[in-house]
VOSELO-139192 format. One record per atom (N, C-alpha, C): residue in one letter; residue number from 0; atom name; x, y, z. Coordinates in pm, whole numbers, plus 50000, padded with zeros to 5 digits. Layout:
BEGIN
gupa,vexkol,sero,c1,c2,c3
A,NUM,CA,X,Y,Z;
...
This chain:
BEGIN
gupa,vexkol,sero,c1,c2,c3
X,0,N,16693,57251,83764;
X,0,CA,16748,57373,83709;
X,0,C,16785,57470,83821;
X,1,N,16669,57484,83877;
X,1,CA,16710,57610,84014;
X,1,C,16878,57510,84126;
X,2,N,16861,57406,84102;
X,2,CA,17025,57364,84209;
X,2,C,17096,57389,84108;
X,3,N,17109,57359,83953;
X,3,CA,17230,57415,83877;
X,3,C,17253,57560,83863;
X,4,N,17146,57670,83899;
X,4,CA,17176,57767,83876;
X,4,C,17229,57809,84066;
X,5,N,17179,57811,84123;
X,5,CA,17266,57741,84296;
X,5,C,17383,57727,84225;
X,6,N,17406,57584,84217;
X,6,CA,17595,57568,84230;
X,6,C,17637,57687,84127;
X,7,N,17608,57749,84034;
X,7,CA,17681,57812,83967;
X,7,C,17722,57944,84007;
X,8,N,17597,58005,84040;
X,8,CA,17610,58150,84189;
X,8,C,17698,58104,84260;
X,9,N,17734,57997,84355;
X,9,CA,17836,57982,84457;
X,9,C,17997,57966,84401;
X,10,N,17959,57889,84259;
X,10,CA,18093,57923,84195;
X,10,C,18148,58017,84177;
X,11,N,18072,58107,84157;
X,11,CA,18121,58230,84058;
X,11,C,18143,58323,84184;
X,12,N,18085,58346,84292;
X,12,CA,18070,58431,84415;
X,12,C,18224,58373,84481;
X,13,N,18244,58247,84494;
X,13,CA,18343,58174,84523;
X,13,C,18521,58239,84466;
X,14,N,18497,58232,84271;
X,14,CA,18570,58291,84192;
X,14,C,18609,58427,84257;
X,15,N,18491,58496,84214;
X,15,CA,18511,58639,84286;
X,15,C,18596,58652,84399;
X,16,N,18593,58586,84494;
X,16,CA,18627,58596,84628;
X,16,C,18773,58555,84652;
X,17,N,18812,58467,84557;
X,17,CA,18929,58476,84530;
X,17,C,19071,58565,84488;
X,18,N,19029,58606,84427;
X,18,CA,19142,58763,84445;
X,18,C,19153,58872,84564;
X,19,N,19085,58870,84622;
X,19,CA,19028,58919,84763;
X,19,C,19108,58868,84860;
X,20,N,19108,58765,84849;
X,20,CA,19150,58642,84943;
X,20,C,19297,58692,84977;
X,21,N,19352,58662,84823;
X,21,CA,19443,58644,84787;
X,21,C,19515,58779,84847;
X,22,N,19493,58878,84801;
X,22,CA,19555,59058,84888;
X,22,C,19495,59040,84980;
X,23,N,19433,58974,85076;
X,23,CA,19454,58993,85229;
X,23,C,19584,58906,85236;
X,24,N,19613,58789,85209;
X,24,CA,19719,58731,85221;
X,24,C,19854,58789,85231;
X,25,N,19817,58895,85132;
X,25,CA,19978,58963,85087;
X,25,C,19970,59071,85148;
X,26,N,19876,59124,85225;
X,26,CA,19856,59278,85304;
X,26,C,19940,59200,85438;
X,27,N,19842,59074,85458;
X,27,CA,19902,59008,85641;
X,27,C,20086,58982,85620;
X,28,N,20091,58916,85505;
X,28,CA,20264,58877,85489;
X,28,C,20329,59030,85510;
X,29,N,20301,59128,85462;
X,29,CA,20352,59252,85463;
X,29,C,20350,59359,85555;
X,30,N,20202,59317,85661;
X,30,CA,20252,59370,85771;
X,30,C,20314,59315,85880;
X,31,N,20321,59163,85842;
X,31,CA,20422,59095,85944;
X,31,C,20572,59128,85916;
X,32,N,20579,59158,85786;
X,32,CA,20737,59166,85766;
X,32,C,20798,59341,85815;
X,33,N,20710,59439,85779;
X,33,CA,20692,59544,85860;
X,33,C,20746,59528,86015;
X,34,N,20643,59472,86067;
X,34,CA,20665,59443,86207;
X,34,C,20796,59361,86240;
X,35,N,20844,59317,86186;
X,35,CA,20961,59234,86205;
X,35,C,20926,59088,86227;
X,36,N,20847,59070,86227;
X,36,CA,20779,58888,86296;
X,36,C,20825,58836,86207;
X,37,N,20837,58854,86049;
X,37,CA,20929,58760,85977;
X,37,C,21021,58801,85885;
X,38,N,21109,58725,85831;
X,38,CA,21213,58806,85757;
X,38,C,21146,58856,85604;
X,39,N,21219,58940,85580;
X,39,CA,21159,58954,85411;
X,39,C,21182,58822,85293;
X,40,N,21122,58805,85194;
X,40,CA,21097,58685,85176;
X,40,C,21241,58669,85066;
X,41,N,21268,58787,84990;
X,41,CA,21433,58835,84934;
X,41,C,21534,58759,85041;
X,42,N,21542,58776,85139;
X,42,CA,21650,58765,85238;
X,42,C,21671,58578,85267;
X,43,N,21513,58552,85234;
X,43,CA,21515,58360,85233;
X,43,C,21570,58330,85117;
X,44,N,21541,58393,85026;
X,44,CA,21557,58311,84843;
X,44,C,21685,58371,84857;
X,45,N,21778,58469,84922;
X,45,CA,21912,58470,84886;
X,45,C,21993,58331,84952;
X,46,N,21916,58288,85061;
X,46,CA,21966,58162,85132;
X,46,C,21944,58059,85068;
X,47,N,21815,58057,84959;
X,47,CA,21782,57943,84881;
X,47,C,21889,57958,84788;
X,48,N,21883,58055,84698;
X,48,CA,21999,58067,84601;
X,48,C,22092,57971,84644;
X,49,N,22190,58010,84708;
X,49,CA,22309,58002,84764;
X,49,C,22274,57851,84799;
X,50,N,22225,57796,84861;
X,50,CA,22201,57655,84937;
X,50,C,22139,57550,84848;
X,51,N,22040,57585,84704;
X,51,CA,22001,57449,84638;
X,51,C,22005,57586,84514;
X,52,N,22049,57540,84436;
X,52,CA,22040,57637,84323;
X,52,C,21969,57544,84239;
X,53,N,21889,57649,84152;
X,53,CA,21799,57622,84064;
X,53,C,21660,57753,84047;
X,54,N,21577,57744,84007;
X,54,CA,21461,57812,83938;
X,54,C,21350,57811,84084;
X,55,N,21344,57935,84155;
X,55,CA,21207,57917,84203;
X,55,C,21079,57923,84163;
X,56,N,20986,57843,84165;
X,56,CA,20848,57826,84114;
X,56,C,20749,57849,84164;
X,57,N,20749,57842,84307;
X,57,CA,20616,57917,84407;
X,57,C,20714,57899,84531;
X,58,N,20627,58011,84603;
X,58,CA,20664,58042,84731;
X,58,C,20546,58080,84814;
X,59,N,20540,58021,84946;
X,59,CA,20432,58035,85024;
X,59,C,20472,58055,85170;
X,60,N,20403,58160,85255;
X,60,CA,20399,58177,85388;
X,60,C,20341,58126,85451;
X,61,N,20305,58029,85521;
X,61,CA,20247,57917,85550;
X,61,C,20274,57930,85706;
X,62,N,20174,57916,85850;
X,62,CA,20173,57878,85954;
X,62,C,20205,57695,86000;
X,63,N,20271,57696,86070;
X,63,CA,20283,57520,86130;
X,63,C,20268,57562,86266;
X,64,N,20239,57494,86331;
X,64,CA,20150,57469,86508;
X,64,C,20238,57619,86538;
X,65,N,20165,57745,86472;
X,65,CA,20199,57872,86533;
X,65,C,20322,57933,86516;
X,66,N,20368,57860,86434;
X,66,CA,20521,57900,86367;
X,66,C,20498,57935,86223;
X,67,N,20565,58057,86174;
X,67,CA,20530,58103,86035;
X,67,C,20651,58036,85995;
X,68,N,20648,57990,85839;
X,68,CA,20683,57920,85762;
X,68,C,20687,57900,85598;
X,69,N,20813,57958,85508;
X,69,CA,20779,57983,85394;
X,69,C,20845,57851,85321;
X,70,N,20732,57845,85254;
X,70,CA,20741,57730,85165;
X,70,C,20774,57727,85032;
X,71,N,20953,57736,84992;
X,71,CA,20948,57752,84866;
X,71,C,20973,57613,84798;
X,72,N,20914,57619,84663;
X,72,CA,20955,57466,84592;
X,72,C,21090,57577,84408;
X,73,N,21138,57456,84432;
X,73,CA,21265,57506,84349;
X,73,C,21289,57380,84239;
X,74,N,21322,57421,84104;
X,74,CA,21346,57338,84036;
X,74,C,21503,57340,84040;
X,75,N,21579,57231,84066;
X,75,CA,21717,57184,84061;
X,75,C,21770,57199,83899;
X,76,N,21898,57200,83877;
X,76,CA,21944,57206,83706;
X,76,C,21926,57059,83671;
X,77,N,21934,56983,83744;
X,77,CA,21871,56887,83693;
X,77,C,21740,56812,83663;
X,78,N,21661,56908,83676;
X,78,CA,21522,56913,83695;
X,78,C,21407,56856,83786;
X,79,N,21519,56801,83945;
X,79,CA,21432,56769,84043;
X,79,C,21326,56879,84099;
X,80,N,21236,56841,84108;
X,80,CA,21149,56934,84242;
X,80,C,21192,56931,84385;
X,81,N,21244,57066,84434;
X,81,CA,21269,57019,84589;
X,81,C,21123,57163,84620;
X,82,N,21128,57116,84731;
X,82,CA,21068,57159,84858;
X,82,C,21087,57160,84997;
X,83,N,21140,57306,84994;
X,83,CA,21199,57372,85089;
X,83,C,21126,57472,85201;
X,84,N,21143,57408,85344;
X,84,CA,21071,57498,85430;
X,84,C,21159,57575,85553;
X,85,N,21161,57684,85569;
X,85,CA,21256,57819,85582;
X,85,C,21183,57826,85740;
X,86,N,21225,57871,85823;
X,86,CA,21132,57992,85943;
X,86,C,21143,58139,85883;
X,87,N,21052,58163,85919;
X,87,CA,20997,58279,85863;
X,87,C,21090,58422,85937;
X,88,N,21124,58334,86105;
X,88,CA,21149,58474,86158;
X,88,C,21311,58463,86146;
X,89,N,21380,58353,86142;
X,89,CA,21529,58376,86131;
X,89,C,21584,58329,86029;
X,90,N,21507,58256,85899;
X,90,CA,21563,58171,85808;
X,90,C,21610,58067,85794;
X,91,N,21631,58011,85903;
X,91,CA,21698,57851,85876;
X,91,C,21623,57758,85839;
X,92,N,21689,57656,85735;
X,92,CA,21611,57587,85715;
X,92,C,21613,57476,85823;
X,93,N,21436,57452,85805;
X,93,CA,21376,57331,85899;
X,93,C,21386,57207,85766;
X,94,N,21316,57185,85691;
X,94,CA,21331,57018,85635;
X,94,C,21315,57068,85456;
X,95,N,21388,56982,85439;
X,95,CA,21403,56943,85251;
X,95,C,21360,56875,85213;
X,96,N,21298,56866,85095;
X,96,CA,21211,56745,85003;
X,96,C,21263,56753,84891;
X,97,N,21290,56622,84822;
X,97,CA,21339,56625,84706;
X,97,C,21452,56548,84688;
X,98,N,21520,56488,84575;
X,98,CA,21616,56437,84522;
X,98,C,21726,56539,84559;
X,99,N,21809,56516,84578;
X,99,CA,21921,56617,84579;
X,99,C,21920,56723,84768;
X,100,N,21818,56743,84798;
X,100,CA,21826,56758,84907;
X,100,C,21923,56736,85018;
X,101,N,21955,56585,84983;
X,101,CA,22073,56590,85101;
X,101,C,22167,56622,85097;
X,102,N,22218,56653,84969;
X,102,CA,22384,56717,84919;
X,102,C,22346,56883,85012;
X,103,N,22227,56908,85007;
X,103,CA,22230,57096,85012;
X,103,C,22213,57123,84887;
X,104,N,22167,57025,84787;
X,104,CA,22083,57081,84667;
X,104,C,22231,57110,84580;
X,105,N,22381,57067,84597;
X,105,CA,22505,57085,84547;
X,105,C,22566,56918,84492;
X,106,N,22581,56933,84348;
X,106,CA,22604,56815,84311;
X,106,C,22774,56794,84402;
């Protein structure tokens, strides 16, 4: 009983800690974009728009070996999943995932 009531404190402390988490995340994205270190994340999805059209579904700021990196995934009109990764500080895209990808996401 006392380890089930253990794992359940660490769950729940865990839970908690999660929204927390989460607004430091979006305080750091926001004072990097402040600072200029990366572009605003509007200024990528107008490049996504334009370059694979379809529905964005999540978007993430993501580090690679010290390079910031936003990770959006997009549903295509035809209902592929792509996954799309941007630089953070000038926008271009680095690599595509997905069906349709190699057109530029343009039938």
């Amino acid at each position: 009983m006392t380890r089930s009531l253990s794992a359940s404190l660490c769950i729940a402390l865990a839970l908690a800690a999660a929204p927390a988490l989460a607004d430091d995340d979006h305080e750091r994205a926001h004072r990097a974009v402040q600072a200029g270190e990366v572009l605003p994340l509007r200024t990528v999805l107008d490049n996504v728009a334009r370059d694979f059209p379809g529905d964005v579904i999540e978007t993430e700021l993501e580090e690679w070996h010290g390079r910031r990196v936003y990770e959006i995934k997009v549903i295509s009109p035809e209902g592929n999943v792509l996954k799309l990764f941007y630089d953070a500080r000038d926008g271009s895209l680095l690599k595509a995932k997905g069906r349709g990808t190699e057109r530029g996401g343009r039938p």
